[in-house]
C-alpha positions as protocol buffer text, in pm:
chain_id: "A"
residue {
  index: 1
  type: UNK
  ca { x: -6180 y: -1630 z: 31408 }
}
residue {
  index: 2
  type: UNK
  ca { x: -6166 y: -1983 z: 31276 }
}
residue {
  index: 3
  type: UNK
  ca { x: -5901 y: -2056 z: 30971 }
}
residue {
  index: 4
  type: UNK
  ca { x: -5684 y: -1660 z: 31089 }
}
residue {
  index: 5
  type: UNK
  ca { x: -5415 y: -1677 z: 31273 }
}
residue {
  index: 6
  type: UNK
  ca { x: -5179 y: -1382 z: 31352 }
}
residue {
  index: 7
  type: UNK
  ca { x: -4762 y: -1354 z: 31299 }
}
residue {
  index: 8
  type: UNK
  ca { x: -4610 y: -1127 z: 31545 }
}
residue {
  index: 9
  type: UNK
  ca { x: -4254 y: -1041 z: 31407 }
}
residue {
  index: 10
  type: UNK
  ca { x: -3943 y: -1002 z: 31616 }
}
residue {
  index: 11
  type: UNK
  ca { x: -3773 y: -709 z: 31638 }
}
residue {
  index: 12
  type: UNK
  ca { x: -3482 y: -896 z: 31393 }
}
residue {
  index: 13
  type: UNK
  ca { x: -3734 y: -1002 z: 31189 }
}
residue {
  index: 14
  type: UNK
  ca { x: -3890 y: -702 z: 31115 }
}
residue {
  index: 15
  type: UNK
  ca { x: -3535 y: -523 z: 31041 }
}
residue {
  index: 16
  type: UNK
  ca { x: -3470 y: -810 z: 30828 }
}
residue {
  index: 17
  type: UNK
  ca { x: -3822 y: -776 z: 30632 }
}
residue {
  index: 18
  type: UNK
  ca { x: -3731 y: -432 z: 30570 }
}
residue {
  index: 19
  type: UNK
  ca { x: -3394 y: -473 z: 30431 }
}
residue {
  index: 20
  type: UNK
  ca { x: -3475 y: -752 z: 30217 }
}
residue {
  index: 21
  type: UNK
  ca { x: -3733 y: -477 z: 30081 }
}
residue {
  index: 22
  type: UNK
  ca { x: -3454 y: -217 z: 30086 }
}
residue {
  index: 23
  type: UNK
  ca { x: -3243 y: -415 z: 29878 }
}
residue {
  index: 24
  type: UNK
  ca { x: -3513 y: -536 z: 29639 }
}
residue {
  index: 25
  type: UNK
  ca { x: -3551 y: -181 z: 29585 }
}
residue {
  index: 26
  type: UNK
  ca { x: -3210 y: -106 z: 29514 }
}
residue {
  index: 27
  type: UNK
  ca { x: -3129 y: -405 z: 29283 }
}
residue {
  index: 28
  type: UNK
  ca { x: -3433 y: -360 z: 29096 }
}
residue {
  index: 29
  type: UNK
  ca { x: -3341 y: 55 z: 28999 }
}
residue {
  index: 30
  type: UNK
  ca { x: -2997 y: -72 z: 28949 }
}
residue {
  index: 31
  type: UNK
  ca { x: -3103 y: -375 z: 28693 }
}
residue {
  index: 32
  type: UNK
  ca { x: -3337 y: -128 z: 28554 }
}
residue {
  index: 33
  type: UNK
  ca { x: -3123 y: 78 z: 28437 }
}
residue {
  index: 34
  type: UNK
  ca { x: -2869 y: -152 z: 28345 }
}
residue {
  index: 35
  type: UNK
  ca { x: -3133 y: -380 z: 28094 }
}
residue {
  index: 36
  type: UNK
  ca { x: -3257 y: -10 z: 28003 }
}
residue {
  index: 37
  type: UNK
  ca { x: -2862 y: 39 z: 27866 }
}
residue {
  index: 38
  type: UNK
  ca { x: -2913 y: -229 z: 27625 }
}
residue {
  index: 39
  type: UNK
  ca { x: -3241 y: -142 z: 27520 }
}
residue {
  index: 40
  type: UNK
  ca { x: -3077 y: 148 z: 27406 }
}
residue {
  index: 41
  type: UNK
  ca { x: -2849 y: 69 z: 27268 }
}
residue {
  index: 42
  type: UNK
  ca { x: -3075 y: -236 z: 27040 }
}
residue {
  index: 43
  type: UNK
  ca { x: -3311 y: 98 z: 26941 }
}
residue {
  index: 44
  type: UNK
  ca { x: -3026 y: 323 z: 26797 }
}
residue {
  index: 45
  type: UNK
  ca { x: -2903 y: 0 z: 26570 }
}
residue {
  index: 46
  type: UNK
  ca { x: -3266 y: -29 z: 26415 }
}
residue {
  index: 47
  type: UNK
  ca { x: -3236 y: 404 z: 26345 }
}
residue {
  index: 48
  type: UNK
  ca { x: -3087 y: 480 z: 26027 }
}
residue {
  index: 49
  type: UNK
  ca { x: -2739 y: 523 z: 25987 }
}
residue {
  index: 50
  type: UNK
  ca { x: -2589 y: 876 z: 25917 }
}
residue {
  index: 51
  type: UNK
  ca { x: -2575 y: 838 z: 25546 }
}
residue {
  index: 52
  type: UNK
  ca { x: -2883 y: 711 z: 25476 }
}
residue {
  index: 53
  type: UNK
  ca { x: -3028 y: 987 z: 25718 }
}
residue {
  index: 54
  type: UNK
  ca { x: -2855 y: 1218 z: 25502 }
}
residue {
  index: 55
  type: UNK
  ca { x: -3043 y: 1099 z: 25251 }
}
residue {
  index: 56
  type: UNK
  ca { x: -3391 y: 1073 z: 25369 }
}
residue {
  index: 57
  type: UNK
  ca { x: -3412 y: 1404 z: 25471 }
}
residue {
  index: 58
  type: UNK
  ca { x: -3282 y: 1548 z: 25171 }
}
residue {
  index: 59
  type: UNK
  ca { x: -3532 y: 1371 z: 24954 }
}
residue {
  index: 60
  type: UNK
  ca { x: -3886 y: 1469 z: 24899 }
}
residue {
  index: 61
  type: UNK
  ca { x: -4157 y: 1564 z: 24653 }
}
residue {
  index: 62
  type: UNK
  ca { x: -4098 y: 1895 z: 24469 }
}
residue {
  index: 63
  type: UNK
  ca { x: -4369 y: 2142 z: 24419 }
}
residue {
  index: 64
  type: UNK
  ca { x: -4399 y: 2447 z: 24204 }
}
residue {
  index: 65
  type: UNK
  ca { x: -4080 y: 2375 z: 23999 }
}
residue {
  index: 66
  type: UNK
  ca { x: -3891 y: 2683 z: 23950 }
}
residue {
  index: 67
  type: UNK
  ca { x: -3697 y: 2565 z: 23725 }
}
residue {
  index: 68
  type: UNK
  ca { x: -3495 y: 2268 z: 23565 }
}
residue {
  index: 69
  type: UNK
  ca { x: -3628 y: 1956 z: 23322 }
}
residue {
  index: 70
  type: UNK
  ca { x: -3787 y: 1802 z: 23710 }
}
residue {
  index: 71
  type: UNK
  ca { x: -4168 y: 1753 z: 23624 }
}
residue {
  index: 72
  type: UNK
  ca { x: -4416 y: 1844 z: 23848 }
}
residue {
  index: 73
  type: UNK
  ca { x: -4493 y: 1690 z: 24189 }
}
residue {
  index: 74
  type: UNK
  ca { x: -4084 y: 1508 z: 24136 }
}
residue {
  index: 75
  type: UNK
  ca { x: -3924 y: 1315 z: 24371 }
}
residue {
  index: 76
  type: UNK
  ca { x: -3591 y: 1458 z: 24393 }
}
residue {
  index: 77
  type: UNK
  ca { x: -3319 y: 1587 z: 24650 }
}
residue {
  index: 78
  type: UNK
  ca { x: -2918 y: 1507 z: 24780 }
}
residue {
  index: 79
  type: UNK
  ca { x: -2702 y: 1581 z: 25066 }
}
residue {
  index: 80
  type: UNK
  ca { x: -2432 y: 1644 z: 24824 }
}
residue {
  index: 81
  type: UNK
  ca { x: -2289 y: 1967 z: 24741 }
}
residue {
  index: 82
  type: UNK
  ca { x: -2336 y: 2081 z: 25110 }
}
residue {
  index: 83
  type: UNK
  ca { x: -2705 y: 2035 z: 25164 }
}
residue {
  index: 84
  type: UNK
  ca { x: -2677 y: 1842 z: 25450 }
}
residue {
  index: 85
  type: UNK
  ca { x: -2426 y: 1909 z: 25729 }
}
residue {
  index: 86
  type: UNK
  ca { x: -2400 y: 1813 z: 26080 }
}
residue {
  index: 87
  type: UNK
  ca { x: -2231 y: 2052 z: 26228 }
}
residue {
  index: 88
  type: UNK
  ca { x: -2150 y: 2215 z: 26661 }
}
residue {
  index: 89
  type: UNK
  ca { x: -2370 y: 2001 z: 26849 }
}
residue {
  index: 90
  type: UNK
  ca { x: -2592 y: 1798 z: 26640 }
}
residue {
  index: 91
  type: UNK
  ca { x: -2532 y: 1460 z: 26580 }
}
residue {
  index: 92
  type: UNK
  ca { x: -2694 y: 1144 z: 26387 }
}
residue {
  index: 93
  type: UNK
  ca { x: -2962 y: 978 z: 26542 }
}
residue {
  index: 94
  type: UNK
  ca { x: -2779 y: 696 z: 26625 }
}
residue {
  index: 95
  type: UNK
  ca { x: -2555 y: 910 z: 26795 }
}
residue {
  index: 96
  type: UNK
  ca { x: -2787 y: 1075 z: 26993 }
}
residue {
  index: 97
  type: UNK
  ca { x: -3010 y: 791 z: 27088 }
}
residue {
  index: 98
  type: UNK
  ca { x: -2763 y: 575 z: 27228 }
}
residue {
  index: 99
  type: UNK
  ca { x: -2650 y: 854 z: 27409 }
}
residue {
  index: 100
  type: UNK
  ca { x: -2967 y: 977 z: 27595 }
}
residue {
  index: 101
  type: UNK
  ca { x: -2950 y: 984 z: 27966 }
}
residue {
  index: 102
  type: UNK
  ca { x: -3142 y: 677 z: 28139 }
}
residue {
  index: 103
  type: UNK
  ca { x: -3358 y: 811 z: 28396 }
}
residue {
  index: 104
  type: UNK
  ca { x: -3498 y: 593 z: 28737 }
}
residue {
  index: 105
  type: UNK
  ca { x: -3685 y: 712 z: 28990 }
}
residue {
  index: 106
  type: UNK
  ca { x: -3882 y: 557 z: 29288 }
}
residue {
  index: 107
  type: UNK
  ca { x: -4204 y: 661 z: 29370 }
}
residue {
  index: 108
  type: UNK
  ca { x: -4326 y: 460 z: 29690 }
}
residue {
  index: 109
  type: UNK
  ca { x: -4332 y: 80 z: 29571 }
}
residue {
  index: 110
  type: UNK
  ca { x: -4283 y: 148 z: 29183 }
}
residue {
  index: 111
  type: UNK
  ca { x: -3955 y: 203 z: 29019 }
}
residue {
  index: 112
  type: UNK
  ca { x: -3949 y: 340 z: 28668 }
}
residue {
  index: 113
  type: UNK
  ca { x: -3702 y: 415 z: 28426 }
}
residue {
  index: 114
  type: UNK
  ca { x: -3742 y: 574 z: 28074 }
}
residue {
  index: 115
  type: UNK
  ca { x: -3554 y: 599 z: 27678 }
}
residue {
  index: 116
  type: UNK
  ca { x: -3695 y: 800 z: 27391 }
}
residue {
  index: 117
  type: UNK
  ca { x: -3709 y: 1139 z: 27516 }
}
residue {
  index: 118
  type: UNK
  ca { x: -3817 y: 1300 z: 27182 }
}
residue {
  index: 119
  type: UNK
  ca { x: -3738 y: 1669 z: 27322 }
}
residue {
  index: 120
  type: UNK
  ca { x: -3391 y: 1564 z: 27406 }
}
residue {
  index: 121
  type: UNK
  ca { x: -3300 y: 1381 z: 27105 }
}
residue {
  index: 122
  type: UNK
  ca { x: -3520 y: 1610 z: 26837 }
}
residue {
  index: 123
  type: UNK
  ca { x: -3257 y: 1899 z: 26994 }
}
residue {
  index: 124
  type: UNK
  ca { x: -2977 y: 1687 z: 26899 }
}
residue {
  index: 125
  type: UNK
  ca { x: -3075 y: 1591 z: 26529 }
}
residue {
  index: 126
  type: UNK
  ca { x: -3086 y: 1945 z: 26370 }
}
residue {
  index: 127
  type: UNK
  ca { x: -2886 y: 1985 z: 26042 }
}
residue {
  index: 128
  type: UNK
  ca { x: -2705 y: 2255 z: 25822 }
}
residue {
  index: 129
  type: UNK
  ca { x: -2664 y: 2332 z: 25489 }
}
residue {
  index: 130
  type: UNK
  ca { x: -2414 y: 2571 z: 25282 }
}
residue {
  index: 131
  type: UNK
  ca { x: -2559 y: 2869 z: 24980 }
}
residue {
  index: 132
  type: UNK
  ca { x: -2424 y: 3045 z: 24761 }
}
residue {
  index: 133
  type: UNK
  ca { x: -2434 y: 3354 z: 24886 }
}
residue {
  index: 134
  type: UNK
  ca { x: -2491 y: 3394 z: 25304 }
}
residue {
  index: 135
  type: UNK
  ca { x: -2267 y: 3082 z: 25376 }
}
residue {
  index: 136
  type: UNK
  ca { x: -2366 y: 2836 z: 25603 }
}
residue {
  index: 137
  type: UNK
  ca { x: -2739 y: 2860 z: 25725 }
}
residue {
  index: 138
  type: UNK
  ca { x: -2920 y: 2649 z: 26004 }
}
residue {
  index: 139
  type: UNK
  ca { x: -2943 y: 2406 z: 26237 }
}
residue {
  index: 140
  type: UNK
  ca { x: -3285 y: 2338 z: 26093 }
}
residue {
  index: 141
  type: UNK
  ca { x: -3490 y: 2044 z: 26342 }
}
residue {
  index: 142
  type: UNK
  ca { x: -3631 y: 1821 z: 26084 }
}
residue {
  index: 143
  type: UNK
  ca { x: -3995 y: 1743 z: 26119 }
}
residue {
  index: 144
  type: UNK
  ca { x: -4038 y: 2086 z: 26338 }
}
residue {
  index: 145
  type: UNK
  ca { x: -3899 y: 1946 z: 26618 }
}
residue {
  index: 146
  type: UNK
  ca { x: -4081 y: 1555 z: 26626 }
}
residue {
  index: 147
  type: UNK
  ca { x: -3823 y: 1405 z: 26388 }
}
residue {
  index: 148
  type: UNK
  ca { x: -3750 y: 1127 z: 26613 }
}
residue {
  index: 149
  type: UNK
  ca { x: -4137 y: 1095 z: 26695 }
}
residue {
  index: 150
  type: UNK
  ca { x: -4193 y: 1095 z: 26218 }
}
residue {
  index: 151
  type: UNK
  ca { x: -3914 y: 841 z: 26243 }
}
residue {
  index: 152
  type: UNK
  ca { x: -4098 y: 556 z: 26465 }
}
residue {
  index: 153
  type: UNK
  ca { x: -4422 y: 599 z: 26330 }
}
residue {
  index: 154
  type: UNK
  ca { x: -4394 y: 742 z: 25975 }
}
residue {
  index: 155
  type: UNK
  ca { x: -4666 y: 933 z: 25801 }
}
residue {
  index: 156
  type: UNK
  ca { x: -4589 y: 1247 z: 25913 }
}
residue {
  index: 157
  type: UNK
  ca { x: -4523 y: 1577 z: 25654 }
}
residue {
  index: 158
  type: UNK
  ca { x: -4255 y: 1790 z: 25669 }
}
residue {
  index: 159
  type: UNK
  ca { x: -4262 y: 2077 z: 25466 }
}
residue {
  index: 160
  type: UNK
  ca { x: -3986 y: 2282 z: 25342 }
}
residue {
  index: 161
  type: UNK
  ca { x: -3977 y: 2621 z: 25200 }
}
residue {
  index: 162
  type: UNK
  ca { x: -3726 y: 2925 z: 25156 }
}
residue {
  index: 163
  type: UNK
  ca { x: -3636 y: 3100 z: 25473 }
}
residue {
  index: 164
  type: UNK
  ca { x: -3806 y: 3497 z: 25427 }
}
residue {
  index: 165
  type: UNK
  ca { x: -3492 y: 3622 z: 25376 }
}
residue {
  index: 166
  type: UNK
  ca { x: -3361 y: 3370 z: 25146 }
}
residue {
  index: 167
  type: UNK
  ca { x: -3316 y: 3532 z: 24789 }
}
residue {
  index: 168
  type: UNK
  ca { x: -3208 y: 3161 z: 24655 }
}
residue {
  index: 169
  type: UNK
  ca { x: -2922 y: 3053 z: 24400 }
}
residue {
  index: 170
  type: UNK
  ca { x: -2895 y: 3276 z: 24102 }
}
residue {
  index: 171
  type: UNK
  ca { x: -3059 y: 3568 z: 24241 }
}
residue {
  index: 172
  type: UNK
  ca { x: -3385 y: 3392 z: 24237 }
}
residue {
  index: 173
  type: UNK
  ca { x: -3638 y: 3525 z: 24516 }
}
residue {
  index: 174
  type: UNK
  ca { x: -3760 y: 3247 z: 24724 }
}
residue {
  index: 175
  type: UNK
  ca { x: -3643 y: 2921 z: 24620 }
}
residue {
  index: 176
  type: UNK
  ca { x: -3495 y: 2589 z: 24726 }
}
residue {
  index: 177
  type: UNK
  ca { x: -3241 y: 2391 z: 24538 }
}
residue {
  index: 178
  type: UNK
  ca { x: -3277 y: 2030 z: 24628 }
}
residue {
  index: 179
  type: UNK
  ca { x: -3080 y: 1900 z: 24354 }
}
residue {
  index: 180
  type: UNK
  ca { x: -2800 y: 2070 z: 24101 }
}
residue {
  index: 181
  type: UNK
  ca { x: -3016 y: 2272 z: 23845 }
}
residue {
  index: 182
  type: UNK
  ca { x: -3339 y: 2180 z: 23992 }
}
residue {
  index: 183
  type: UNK
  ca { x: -3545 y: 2527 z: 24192 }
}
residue {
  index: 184
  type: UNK
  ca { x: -3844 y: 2468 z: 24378 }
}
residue {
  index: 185
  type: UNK
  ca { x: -4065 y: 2666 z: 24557 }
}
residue {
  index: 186
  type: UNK
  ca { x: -4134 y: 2373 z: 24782 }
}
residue {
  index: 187
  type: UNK
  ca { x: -4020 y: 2011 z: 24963 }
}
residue {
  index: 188
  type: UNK
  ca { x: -4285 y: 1818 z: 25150 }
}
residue {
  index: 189
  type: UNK
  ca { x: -4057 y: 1520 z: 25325 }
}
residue {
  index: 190
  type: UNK
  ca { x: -4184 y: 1201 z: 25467 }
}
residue {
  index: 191
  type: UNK
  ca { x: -4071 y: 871 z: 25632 }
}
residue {
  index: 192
  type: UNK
  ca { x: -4109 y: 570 z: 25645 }
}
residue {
  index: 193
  type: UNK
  ca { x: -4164 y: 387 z: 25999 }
}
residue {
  index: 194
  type: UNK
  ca { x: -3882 y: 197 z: 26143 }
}
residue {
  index: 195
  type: UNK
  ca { x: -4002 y: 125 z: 26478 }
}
residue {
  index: 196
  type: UNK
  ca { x: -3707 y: 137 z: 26645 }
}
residue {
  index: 197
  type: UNK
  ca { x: -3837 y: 145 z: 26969 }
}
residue {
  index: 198
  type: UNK
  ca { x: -4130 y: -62 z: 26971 }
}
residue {
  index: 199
  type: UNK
  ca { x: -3992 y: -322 z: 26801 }
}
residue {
  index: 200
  type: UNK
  ca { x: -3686 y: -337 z: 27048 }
}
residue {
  index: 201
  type: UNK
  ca { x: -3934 y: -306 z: 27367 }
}
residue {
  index: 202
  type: UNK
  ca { x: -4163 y: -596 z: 27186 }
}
residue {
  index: 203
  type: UNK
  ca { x: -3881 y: -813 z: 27132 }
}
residue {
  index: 204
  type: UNK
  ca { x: -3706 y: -816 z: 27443 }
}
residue {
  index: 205
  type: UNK
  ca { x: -4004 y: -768 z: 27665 }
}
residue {
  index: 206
  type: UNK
  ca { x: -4011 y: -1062 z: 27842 }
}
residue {
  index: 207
  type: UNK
  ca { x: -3613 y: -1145 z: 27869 }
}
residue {
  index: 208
  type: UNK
  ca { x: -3602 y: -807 z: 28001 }
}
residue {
  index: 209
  type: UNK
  ca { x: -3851 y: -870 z: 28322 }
}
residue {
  index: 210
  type: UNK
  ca { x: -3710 y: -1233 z: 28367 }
}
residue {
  index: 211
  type: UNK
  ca { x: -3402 y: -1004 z: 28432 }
}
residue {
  index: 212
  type: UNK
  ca { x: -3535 y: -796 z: 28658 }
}
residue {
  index: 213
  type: UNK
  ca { x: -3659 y: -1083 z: 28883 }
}
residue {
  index: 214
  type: UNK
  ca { x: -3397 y: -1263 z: 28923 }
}
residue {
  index: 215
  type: UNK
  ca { x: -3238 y: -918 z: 29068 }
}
residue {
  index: 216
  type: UNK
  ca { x: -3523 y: -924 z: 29288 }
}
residue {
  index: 217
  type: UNK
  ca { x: -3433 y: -1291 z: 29389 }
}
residue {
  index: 218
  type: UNK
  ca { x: -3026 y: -1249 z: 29422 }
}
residue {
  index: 219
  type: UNK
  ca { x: -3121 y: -963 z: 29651 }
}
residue {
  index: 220
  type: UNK
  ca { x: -3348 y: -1090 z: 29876 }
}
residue {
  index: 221
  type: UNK
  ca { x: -3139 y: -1383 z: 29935 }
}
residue {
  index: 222
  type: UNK
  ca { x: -2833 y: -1162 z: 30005 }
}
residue {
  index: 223
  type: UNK
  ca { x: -3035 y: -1020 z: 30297 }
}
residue {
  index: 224
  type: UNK
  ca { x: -3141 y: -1375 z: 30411 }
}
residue {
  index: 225
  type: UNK
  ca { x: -2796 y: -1506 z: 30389 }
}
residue {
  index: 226
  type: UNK
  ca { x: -2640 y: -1246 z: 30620 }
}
């Protein structure tokens, strides 16, 4: 057929064709994961540090005052006087984003890699907090389990009430005490968005594939130099 013409490939040349792919392969998982590591480590800087964690999720708007001068509908709470506590296992967010496992995997021509598993960092997060009476109580997972999810995109509720067999300070059946003289009957908690990892991925987007090829490149030529 005019304009076609055929390339029959040596046995040499064919083992060479598929080691340069081979190695492609290999440096492209391996840079992957490497430019993945930074990533990372970019997304936990943007998270809040632990103290003003600490604080976010001890703030909120108080409902059904209990008691205390707070009016109505107040925005009020502190991690002082033990009402925040990380404690075993859990860890800031900073903490336990930067140290999330980076997964790769191959799946025939495609290699992936992934950050931001919200299962494995929400189980990280959880925090305590001391009463009166039973002691120390909790981990609680903020947000029901999505806090890491509330925290990139904001305008999610959390709402807190007394555990069932929480009798509350001073005797009081049922109550929360965000703040020193201040009962409550209720804590709905929000955040604000902080796009840690969007921003990050935005950001670095294209340095981050220029990367990648010129893995791609280095390892190709390896093969063709040897």
């Amino acid at each position: 057929m005019p304009g076609v013409s055929a390339i029959t490939l040596t046995a040499k040349g064919l083992k060479k064709l598929q080691d340069a792919m081979q190695a492609a392969a290999e440096a492209a998982q391996i840079g992957l994961a490497r430019e993945m590591q930074g990533l990372r480590a970019e997304v936990s800087l943007r998270a809040p540090s632990s103290d003003e964690e600490a604080v976010m999720l001890s703030e909120g708007i108080a409902q059904n005052i209990a008691g205390g001068n707070v009016f109505q509908g107040g925005y009020v709470g502190t991690p002082d006087g033990g009402r925040f506590m990380r404690l075993g296992q859990m860890v800031p967010i900073r903490e336990a984003i930067y140290s999330e496992p980076i997964r790769t995997r191959r799946q025939l021509d495609r290699i992936m890699a992934g950050i931001g598993d919200p299962d494995w960092i929400n189980a990280r997060t959880g925090f305590s907090w001391d009463t009166r009476k039973r002691g120390v109580q909790g981990p609680t997972l903020p947000f029901n389990r999505a806090y890491v999810q509330a925290l990139e995109r904001g305008g999610a509720s959390w709402v807190v009430v007394p555990r069932p067999d929480n009798r509350g300070p001073r005797g009081l059946s049922g109550s929360l005490e965000p703040d020193d003289g201040l009962l409550t009957k209720k804590m709905v908690k929000t955040l604000q968005p902080r796009r840690m990892y969007s921003s990050t991925i935005f950001a670095r987007r294209a340095q981050v594939s220029q990367a990648i090829l010129g893995e791609l490149r280095n390892a190709v030529r390896r093969v063709g130099r040897g």
